[in-house]
Each structure stands twice: as structure tokens, then as C-alpha cells.
N, C-alpha and C positions, 0 to 999 in steps of 0.2 A: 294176421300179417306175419311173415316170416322174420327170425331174427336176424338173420343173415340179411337181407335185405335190412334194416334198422341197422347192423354196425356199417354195411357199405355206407346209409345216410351218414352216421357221425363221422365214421372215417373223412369223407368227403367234407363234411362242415369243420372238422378239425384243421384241416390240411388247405384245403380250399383247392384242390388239385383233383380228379379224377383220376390223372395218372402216378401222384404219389398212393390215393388210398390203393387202388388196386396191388402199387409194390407192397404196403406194409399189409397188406391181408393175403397177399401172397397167391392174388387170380390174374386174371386180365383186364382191360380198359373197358373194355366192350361187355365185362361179366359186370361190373360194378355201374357202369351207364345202362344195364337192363335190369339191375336191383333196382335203380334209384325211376326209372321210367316206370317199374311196378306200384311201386309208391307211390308215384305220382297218378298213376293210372286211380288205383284202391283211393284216395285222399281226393282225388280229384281236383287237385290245386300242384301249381309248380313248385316246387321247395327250393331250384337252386336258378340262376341267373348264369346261363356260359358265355364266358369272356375269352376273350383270345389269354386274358393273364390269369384267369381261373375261373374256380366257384363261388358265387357269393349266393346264400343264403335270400331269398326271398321273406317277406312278411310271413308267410305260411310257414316256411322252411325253418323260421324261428320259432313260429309257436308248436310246430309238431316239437323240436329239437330236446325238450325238456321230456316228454312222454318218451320220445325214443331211448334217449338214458333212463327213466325210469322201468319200463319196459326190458331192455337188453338187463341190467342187474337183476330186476327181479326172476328174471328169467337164469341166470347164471345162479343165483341163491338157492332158488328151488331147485334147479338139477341136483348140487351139488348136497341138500339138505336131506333129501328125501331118503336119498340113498346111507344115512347117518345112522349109525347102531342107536338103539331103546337107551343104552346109556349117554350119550351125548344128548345134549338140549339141539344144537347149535353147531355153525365151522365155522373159523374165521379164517382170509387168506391173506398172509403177509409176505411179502415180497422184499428183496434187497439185491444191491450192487454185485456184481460176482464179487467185486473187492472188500464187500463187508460183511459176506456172511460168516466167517469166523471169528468179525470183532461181535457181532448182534444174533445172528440167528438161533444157536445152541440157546445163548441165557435168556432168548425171549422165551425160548418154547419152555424152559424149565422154569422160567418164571409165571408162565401160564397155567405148565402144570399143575402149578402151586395155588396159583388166585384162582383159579378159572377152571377146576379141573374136568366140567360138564362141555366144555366148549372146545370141537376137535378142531384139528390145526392142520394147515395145509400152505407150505414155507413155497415161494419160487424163487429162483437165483435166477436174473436175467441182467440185460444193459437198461439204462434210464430210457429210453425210447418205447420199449418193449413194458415196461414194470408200466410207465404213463397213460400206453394202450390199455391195458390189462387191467385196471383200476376204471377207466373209463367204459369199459365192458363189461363191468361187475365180476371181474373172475378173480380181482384183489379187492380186500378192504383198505387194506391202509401199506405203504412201500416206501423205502429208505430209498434214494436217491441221489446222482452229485448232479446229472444236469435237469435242473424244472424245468418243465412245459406248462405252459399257460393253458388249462384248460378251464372250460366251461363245467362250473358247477365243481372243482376241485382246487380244493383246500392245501398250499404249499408252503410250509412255514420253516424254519431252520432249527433244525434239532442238534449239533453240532459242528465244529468245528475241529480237526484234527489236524496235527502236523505230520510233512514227509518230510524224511530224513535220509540221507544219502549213507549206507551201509557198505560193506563189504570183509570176507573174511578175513582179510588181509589188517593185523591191525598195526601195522605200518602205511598204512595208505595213507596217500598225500591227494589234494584237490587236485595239483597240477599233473597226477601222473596217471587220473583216469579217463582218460579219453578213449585209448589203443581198445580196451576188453570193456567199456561203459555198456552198460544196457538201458536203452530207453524202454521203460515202460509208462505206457502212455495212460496219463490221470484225468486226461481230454482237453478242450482247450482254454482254459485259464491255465491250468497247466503249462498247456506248450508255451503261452502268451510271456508269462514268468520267466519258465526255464530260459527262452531264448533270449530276453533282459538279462539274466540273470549271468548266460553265458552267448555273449553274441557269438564270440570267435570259435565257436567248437564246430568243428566236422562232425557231419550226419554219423550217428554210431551204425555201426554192422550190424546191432541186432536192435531187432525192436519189439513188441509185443504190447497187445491191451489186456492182459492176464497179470496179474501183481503176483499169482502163485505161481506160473510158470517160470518169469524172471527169482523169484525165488529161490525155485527148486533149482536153476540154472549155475547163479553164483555160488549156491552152497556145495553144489557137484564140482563146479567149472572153476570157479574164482571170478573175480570182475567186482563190479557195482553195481545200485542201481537206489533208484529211489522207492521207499516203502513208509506205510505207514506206520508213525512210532509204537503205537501199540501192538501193530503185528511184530514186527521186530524185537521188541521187548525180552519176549522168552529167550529169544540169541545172541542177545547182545548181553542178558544175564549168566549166561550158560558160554559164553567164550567163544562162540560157534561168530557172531558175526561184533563186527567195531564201524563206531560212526565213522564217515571220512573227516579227517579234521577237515577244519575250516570252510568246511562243504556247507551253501548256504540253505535253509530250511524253508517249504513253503506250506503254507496254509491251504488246506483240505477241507469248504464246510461238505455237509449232508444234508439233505433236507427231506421232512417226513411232509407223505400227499397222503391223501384221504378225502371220499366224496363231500362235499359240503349237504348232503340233503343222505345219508346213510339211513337205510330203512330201519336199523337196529343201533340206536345211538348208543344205549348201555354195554353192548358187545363191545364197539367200534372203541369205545373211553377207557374198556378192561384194558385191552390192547394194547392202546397208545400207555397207556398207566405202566404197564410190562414190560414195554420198547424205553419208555423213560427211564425207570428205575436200572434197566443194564447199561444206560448211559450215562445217568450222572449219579448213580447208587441209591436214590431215592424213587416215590414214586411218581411225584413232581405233580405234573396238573392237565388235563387235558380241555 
């Protein structure tokens, strides 16, 4: 069986859409409906039910559905293993938020170095959507996260909670007088949900952005606001470079770590989470 055919199936039983999997695999409607009819053809049983409101999964369609994830991982481990220098045992692949790889990425991998020094490492920065896929294809072991997806067979539990904090260099800056140069940067929607409680009466900002580094790098050039996470912030608001807005109100930021629930390599997958813990709450905590 081809794998590519196997992610159109999950993509499909994910989604329940033929024409969302084809967007997120980035083919055609008609590519992903002659994946899934070869499947059916080779298995010889239907796997989905089409509805005018989607795909439902058949009896069949369920019991292949756990072999097709097991299959697609294995298959992503082995490419990715074979090809592994005499000195490495092992890869693991860890994945995080673009927003977090500078609070987590760096001190995982040096805390892997350290525990885990036979085990090579292979980091992706992506959006929660994409880190979700990724782990369900076997090309992530385990991914930092702010929006979970319910998936089949994957483990989504809360590994922290952080606060954002309204900055700016200005350390005169007042609540009421950032509006005019505010930069929205967008933490997704609990976020917006908050923010616009929080401020009903404000005018849409003129600039906005889903990158936390780019609004950043913006105010620290430009001048303005924006919201950031307080540990990113930290180093410049120690260093004089940036000042909270007073009475600018704080909102709560969790993260949550996914990992397959059936990983072919449990002792790997535990170093990992052990690694990802310890840069989080200083210890090596528990997995």
C-alpha cells in the first residue's frame, strides 16, 4: 500500500471532509478521492460513507484506521532512522509554536544533549494545526502547542500556563493612550475572546500580525505596544529596552504538550517529555 494514500485515509477520517484533507495536504479533491477509491479497491471493503455534510468512517474504515496510523509512523521512523550516523542509536522529533521556540526549543535540545546524548534531534517550528498533522504522520514524537486537536490515538494534556503582558518602550505609557500605534498580535481565539471583554470599545489596530517576533522586532524599532509573553519579555524589561503598560490588564496563555498514545518507542518518547519538563518547571517532573 502506498503511504500517501494511508495519510489521504487519515487526513479524511480526521476531518471528515474530502475537501478540507485535500487543502491540508496541499493536492486536489479528485487526488485524495482516487487515494481513498485505491484503498478501497486493495482492502476491498468501503472505509468512508459520503454524505452531502461529509465523511463518516465506515465499520471497516474504523478497523483499518489504527493500522493506517501505525503504518504511516512506522514508515516516517524508518526513513528518518536509517539514514542516522553509527553514533546515534535513535531521532526524536519535537515540534513547537513559532511563539515558543525561544522560551523551549534551545534548553530542550541542550537538555537532551545532556540526558540523551545517543538520541539525534530534529526540532520543527510550525502553527498548532500543522505541529497536530505532523505527530499524526509520525514525522513528530511529541509537540508544544496552544490550540489541541482531538485526535484519535493522541495524548493532549497541559503542560503550562503563561501570562501575556502588555509592553512597550515607552516607560511612560499609559492604558488609555495605546490605541493610535497598538499592535495586535494575535495569540488565537481565546485570545481575541478575552481581549475584546477585556476592551470592548477599541478600534480595530492598523497593524496586526500572528508572529510575536515580528510585533517585537516592530515596537522595539518603531515604538507602540503590544502583547507578549512575560518570559519572552523579561530580558527587556530587565535591560531597560521595554516597560509593562501600567494598568494594562494580563491574560493567561496555557500550552499543551500531544504525543501519540501507542508510540513505538516509549523509553525515547518519556526521555523527551523528561527534557521538555525540566525546561519548564526546572525539574524533571514525570511523564
Amino acid at each position: 500500500m502506498n503511504i500517501d494514500h494511508m495519510r489521504a485515509f487519515l487526513e479524511v477520517a480526521a476531518t471528515g471532509s474530502f475537501q478540507t484533507a485535500s487543502e491540508r495536504l496541499h493536492v486536489t479533491q479528485s487526488t485524495v478521492s482516487a487515494r481513498i477509491k485505491v484503498l478501497e479497491e486493495q482492502l476491498d471493503r468501503r472505509l468512508f460513507n459520503r454524505k452531502r455534510t461529509g465523511a463518516e468512517m465506515t465499520a471497516a474504515g474504523n478497523q483499518f484506521h489504527r493500522y493506517a496510523v501505525i503504518a504511516v509512523r512506522a514508515w516516517e521512523q524508518a526513513r528518518q532512522e536509517i539514514a542516522l550516523p553509527e553514533s546515534l542509536s535513535s531521532v526524536i522529533g519535537f515540534g513547537a509554536h513559532f511563539s515558543l521556540w525561544d522560551r523551549l526549543c534551545v534548553g530542550w535540545i541542550d537538555r537532551m544533549r545532556e540526558v540523551s546524548p545517543k538520541i539525534g534531534i530534529r526540532v520543527s517550528v510550525h502553527y498548532s494545526e500543522m505541529l497536530t498533522r505532523h505527530l499524526c504522520d509520525g514525522i513528530l514524537d511529541l509537540a508544544v502547542l496552544y490550540i489541541p486537536q482531538q485526535r484519535p490515538n493522541l495524548v493532549v494534556e497541559l503542560l503550562m500556563e503563561e501570562t501575556l503582558v502588555m509592553v512597550s518602550p515607552d516607560p511612560k505609557r499609559q492604558l488609555q493612550s495605546w490605541a493610535s500605534d497598538y499592535i495586535y498580535t494575535d495569540w488565537g481565539d481565546d485570545f481575541w475572546s478575552a481581549h475584546s471583554m477585556a476592551f470592548p470599545d477599541t478600534v480595530r489596530p492598523s497593524i496586526g500580525t500572528d508572529l510575536a517576533a515580528l510585533s517585537l522586532s516592530y515596537i522595539l524599532s518603531h515604538g507602540g505596544a503590544s502583547y507578549f509573553l512575560e518570559a519572552t519579555v523579561a530580558p527587556y524589561i530587565e535591560r531597560g529596552e521595554l516597560f509593562p503598560v501600567k494598568d494594562a490588564p494580563t491574560f493567561r496563555r496555557p500550552a499543551y504538550l500531544a504525543y501519540p498514545e501507542d508510540h513505538a518507542a516509549p523509553e525515547r518518547l518519556n526521555a523527551a517529555i523528561k527534557a521538555l519538563r525540566h525546561v519548564v518547571n526546572g525539574d524533571e517532573g514525570s511523564a
